[in-house]
Structure formats: C-alpha cells, structure tokens
C-alpha positions in Angstrom: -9.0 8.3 -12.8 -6.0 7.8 -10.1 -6.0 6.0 -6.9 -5.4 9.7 -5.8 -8.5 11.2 -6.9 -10.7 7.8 -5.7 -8.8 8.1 -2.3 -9.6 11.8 -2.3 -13.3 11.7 -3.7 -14.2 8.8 -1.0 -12.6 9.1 1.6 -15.3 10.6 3.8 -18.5 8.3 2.2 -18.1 6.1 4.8 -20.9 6.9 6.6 -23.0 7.7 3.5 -26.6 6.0 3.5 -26.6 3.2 0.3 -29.6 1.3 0.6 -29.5 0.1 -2.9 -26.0 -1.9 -2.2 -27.9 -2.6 1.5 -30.1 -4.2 -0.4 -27.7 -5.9 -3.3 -25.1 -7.3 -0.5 -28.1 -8.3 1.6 -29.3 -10.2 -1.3 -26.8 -12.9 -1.3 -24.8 -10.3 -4.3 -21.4 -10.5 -1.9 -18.1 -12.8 -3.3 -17.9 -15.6 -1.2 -14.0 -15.8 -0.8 -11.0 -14.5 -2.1 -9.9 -10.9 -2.6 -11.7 -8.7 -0.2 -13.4 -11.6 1.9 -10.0 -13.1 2.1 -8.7 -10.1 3.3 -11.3 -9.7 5.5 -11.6 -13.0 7.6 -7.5 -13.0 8.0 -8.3 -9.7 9.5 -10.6 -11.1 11.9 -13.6 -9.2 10.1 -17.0 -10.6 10.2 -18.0 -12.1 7.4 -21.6 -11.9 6.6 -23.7 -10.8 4.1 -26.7 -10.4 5.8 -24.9 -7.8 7.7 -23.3 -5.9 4.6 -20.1 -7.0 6.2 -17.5 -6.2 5.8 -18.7 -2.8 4.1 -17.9 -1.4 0.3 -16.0 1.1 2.2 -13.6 -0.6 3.5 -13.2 -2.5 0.8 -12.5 0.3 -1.5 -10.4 2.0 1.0 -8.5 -0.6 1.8 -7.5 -1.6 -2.2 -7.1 2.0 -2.5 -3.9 2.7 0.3 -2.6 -0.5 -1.0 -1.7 0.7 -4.5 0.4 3.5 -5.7 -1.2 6.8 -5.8 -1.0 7.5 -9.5 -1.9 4.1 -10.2 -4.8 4.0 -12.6 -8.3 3.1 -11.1 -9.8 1.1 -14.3 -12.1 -1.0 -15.6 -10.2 -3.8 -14.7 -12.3 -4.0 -11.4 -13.9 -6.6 -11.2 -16.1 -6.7 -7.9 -19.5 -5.6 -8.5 -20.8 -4.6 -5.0 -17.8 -2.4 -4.9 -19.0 -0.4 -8.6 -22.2 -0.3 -7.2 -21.7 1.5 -3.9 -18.9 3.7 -5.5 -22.4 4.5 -8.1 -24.6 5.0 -5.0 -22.2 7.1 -2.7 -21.2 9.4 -5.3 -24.6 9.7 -6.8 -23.0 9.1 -10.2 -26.3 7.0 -11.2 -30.0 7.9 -10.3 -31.7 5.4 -7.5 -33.9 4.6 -10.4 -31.3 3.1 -12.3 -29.7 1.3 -9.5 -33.2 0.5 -7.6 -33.9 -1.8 -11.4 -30.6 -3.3 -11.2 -30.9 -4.0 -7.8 -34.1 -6.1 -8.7 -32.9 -7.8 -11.7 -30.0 -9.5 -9.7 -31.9 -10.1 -7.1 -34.8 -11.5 -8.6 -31.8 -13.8 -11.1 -30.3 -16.1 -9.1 -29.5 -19.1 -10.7 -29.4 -21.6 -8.0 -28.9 -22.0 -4.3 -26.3 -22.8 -1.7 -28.3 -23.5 1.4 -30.0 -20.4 1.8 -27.6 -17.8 0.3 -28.7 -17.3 -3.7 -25.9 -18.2 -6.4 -26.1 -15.3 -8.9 -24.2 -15.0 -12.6 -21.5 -12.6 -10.8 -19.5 -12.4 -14.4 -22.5 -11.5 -16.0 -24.0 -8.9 -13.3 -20.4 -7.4 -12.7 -20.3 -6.8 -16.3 -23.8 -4.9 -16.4 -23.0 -3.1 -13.3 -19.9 -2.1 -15.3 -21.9 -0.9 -17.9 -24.3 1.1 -15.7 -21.9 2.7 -13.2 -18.1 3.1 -14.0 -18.2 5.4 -17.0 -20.8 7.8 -14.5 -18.1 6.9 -11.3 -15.0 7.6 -13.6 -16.9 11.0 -14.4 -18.1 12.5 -11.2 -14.4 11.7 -9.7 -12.4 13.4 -12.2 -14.4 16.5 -12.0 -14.3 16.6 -8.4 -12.1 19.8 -7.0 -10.8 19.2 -3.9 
C-alpha cells in the first residue's frame, strides 16, 4: 500500500463518525509528545485528549502529503490511535472487534499521571497492529478509485 492509495482512500473520512477511537483517544490512549503532538502544538493546535484533538485525520493526512507518493505505507507505523481510526473509518475491522480492544486498553492502564491513565503504548500499538493493519492494508489496495 502507497502513500497514493492511503491519500486516495482517506481523503474524504474526515468527517466519518469513529466512536471507537472517540472513545480510545478520550481514554487517555493519545502520545503525549513528539511526532504528531509535536507537530501539532508548533502549529498552534489544541492539544487535548479529552477533545480527540487534534483528530486521526489530520494526523494521517498530514504524514501522508509529507512523504513521497509512492512511498510505501508499512508496518513501520508506529502510532496506534492512528491504525485504529484508519480500522474504524474504512470499516476494515468489525465494531465488535475494535469495541473489545477499545476495553482492554482502557480498562489496562498501568499507572497514572495526574488524571490522564499511562497505558503499555508498545504493547497496545503492537496488538492494534495485529488486529487492524493487515484488514487496512487490504480494503485500501482493493479500492478503485
């Protein structure tokens, strides 16, 4: 799967109900700096996962128009709120699935800072992974445009 064809296959989800990564970002499952959040606040972005903000969206889209087109889209990625809404937007997984994984995280924190849950990221990321990219990876290459 290109760039291209996530570009192509996305780009009009934005406004695409996903209250299973609602529910996962408003959970405290959001990284706390760096990469996208970095991003983010030097764009003058809220920051606040309470809010889902800034959204999986934007966060996809704007990786996406920063790498080459034909650029593989592997699974290298490592941001699991970003797999997860890719899963829920494309329907690639059942709510089911993502509904149970959606509990186990949340419901697996492993501490607290303040209010905001800690969570295992490199373990969840990894299951998420497991559960979604293979399904993502597959709906996106057979999409026709």
């Amino acid at each position: 799967m290109t760039i291209e064809q996530v570009i192509n296959y996305f780009k009009d989800k934005e406004d695409t109900p996903c209250p299973m990564t609602e529910r996962l970002v408003g959970a405290g499952y959001q990284q706390k700096d760096g990469g996208y959040i970095k991003r983010a606040k030097k764009e003058g972005m809220v920051v606040d996962y309470t809010k889902n903000s800034p959204s999986q969206y934007w966060h996809l889209m704007t990786f996406a128009y920063s790498r080459p087109p034909q650029e593989k889209f592997t699974r290298t990625i490592q941001c699991g709120e970003l797999i997860f809404w890719m899963a829920e937007a494309s329907g690639s997984v059942s709510q089911d699935a993502l509904e149970k994984m959606v509990d186990a995280i949340a419901n697996g924190a492993i501490g607290y800072d303040g209010d905001r849950p800690i969570y295992d990221r490199r373990h969840w990321n990894r299951e998420i992974r497991r559960l979604c990219f293979d399904a993502i990876k597959t709906t996106v290459e057979n999409y026709k445009i």
